[in-house]
C-alpha positions as CSV (number, residue, x, y, z in Angstrom):
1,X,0.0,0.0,0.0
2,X,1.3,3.4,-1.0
3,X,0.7,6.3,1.1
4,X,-0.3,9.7,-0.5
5,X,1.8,11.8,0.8
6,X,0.7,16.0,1.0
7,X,3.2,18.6,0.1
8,X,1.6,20.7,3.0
9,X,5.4,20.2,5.4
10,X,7.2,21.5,2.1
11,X,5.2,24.5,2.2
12,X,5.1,25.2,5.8
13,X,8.6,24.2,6.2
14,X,9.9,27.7,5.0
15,X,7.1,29.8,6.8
16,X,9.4,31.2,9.3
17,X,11.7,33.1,6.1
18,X,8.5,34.1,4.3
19,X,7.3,36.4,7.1
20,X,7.6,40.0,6.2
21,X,10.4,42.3,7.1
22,X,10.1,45.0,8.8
23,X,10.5,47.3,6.0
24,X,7.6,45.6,4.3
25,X,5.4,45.7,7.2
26,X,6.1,49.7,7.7
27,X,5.2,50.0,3.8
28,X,2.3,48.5,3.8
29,X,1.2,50.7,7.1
30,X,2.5,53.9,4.7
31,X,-0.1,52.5,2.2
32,X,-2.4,51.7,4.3
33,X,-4.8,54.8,4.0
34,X,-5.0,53.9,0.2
35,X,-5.5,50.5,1.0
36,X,-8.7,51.2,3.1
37,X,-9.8,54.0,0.6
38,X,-9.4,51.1,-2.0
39,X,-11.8,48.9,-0.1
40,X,-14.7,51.5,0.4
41,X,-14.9,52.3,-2.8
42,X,-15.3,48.4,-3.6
43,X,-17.6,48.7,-1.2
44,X,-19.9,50.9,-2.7
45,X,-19.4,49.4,-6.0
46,X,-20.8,46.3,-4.8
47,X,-23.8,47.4,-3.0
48,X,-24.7,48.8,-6.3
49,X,-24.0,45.7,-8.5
50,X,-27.0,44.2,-8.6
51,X,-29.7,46.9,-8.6
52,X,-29.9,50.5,-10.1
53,X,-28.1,53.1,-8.4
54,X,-29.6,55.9,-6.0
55,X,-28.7,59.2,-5.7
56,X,-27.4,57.8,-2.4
57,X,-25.5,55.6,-4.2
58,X,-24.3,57.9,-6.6
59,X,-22.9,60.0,-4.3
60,X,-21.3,57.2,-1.8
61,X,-19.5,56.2,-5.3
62,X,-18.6,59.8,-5.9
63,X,-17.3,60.2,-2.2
64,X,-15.3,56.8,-2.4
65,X,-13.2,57.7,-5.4
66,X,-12.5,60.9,-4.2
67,X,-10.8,59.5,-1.0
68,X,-8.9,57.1,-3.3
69,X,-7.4,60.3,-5.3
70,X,-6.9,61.9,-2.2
71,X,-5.0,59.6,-0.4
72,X,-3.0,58.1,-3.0
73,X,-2.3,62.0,-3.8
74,X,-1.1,62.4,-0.5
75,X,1.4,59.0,-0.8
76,X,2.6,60.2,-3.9
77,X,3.5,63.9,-1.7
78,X,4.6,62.1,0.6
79,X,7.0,59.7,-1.5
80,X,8.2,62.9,-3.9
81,X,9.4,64.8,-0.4
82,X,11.4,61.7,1.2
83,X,13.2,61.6,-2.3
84,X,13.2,65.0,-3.2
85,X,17.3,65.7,-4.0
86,X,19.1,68.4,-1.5
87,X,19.6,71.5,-3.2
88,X,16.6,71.9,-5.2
89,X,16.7,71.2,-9.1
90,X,20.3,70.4,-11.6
């Protein structure tokens, strides 16, 4: 009788170097407003998948995607003035 064997221990086996660094795990919390903007905005798209739209709906959409802008406005800011070059523009 052979025994089927699972690759599951393989897998698991290297789970201790697959954890995120810490430099991972502090970009992902600098990305993490756009993340959650990201989400409500699904959000609202779904609710509104199966039916027609409301106003209301309309306007939770509208209100969504402009806190997507806004915060991934704000990353981008943020990102251009950590790597802005000392001593303006060459």
């Amino acid at each position: 009788m052979e025994h089927i064997v699972t690759v599951q221990d393989a897998v698991t086996a290297f789970a201790p170097w697959r954890e995120p660094t810490d430099a991972e795990l502090d970009a992902i919390e600098v990305e993490m407003p756009v993340i959650l903007a990201d989400v409500d905005l699904l959000d609202a798209q779904i609710t509104v998948m199966d039916r027609t739209p409301t106003e209301l709906d309309a306007r939770r959409i509208r209100r969504a995607r402009r806190r997507v802008l806004a915060a991934r406005r704000e990353l981008s800011n943020r990102a251009a003035a950590t790597t802005a070059v000392p001593g303006g523009a060459a």
